[in-house]
N, C-alpha and C positions, 0 to 999 in steps of 0.2 A: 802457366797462364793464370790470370787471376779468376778464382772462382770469386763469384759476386752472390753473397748469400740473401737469397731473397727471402724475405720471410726476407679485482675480482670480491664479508665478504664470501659471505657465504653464498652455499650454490643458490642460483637462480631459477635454475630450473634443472630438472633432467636430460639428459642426450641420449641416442643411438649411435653417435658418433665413436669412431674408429681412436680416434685422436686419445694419447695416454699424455697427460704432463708429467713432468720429469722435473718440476723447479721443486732450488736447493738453497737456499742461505745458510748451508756448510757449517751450521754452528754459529754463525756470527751476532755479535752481538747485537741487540736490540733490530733483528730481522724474525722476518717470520712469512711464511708459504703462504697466497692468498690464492682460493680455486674457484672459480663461476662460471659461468655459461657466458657464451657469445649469441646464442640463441639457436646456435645448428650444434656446436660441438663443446665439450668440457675442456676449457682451459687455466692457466694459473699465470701468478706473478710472482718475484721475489722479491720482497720490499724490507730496506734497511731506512728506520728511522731512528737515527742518534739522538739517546736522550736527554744530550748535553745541547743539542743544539736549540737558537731560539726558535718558539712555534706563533703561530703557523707557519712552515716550511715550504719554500719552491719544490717542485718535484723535477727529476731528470729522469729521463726512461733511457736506457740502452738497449741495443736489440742487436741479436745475436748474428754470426752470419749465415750463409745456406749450409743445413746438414746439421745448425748446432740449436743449441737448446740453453734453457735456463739454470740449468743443474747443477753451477759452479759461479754462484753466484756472489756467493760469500767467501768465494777465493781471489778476491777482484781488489788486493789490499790499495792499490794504488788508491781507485776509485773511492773506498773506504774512508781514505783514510782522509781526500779530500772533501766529501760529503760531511764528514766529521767534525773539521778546519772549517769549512765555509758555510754552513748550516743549510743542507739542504734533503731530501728523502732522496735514497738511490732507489732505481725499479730496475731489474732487469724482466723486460718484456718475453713471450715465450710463442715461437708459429707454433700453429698446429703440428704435432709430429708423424711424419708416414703418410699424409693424408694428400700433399697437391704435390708430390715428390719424394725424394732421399733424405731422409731426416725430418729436421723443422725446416720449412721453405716458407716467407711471407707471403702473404696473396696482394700481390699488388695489380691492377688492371694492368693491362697489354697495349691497348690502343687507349693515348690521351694526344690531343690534338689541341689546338689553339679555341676550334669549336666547341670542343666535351669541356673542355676547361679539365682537373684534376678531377676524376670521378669520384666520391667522395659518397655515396650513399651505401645505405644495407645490401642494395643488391648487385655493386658493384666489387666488396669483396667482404668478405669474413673480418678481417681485422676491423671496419668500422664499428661493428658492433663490440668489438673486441675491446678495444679501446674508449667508446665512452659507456659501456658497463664498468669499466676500470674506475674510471675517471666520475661515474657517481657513486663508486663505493666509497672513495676518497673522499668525496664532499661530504659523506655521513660523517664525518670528524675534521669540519672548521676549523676547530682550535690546536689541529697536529698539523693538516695540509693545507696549503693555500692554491686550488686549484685553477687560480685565476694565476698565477704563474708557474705554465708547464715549458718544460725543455726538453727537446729529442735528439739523439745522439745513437749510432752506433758500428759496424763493420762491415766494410762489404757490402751484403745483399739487406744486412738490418744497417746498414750508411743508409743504401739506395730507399728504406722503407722510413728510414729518419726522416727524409724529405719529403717523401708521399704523405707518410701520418702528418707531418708538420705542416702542410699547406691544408690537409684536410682541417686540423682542428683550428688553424687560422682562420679556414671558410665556417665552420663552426659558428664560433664566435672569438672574433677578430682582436678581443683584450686578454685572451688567455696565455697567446706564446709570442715570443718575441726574438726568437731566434730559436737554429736548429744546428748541430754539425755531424758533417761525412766524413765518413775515415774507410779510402778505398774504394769510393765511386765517387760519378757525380750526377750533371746532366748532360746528357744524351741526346742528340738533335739525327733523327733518322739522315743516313746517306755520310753522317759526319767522320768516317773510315773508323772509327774506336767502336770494335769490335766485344760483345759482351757474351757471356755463357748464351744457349741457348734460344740467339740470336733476339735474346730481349731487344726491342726500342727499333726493329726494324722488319716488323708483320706490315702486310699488307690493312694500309689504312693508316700507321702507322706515324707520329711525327716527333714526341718528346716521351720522352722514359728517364725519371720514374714519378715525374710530374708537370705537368705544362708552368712554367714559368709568366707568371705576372708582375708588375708593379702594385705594391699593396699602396693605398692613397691614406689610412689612417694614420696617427700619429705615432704610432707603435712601432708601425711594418714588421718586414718580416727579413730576418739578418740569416745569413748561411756562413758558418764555419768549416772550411773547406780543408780537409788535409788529405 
């Protein structure tokens, strides 16, 4: 059965948090381990910026699936070697580890409905803060990233957190991404018979997982690359 894995540059702050990061750019060229706070817990990133490519760079995030972690980041040659070719920053993104489950697990809300819309605030999960502490460390260096074009991509439970992060930073601000892709999940309509790990997408109260789907009206919108 398919497990669906749910689930920075210096620090920000200190933590009490449990949470140990484990990210690895394996040696790869022109990468390097970035670690900061989300505001509850100490996390990291592993970011490859090829320094053959032109700058400022698109950035694409990958996220890992449930149980797994950043730590093999720099073993990722396919991905490499296309960041390389098409001049873009690779990140692979990292959940917290041991802390909402069995390994790394993304914190994505439970209940989204056509009323909550995508919950998308600090107190709806950890990874918001996660990801735009990321995403202003970035912007301190203009002339490497161009954060005004983000891409999210990744397996499984980090497919399923692709789409969540991806409409979140769309609700954000609506000119930074412009597509996202799943590989190993999708979307989720409660009652719809497809059956996920630990009965995500169908709690009571329950209607879309692992984000409410809208039509974006700007010019940009918003593209799903579905495998």
């Amino acid at each position: 059965m398919l497990r669906v894995a749910l689930a920075g540059l210096a620090v920000v702050e200190s933590t009490n948090s449990s949470n140990t990061p484990t990210c690895s750019v394996n040696g790869a060229a022109d990468g390097r381990v970035i670690t900061f706070s989300d505001g509850t817990y100490q996390r990291c990133m592993a970011v490859i910026t090829p320094s053959s490519a032109p700058k400022p760079m698109p950035i694409l995030w990958w996220f890992h699936g449930a149980g797994g972690n950043a730590a093999h980041c720099g073993n990722m040659r396919d991905m490499l070697s296309l960041a390389e070719s098409t001049g873009f920053a690779f990140v692979c993104g990292e959940a917290t580890q041991n802390v909402f489950g069995h390994g790394g697990e993304w914190n994505i809300p439970a209940k989204i409905t056509d009323k909550t819309g995508t919950p998308c605030d600090k107190s709806d999960s950890v990874e918001v803060n996660y990801m735009k502490n990321a995403i202003a460390q970035f912007a301190q260096s203009p002339d490497v990233y161009d954060t005004s074009r983000i891409f999210t991509s990744g397996c499984s439970m980090g497919s399923a957190f692709s789409g969540y992060i991806g409409n979140c930073l769309k609700t954000w601000s609506p000119q930074q991404i412009s597509a996202f892709a799943t590989h190993s999940t999708g979307l989720k309509k409660k009652g719809d018979g497809v059956r996920l790990p630990e009965n995500w997408g169908e709690c009571n109260g329950c209607q879309w997982w692992p984000f409410a789907p809208v039509k974006y009206t700007d010019k940009l919108g918003l593209k799903a690359c579905v495998f």
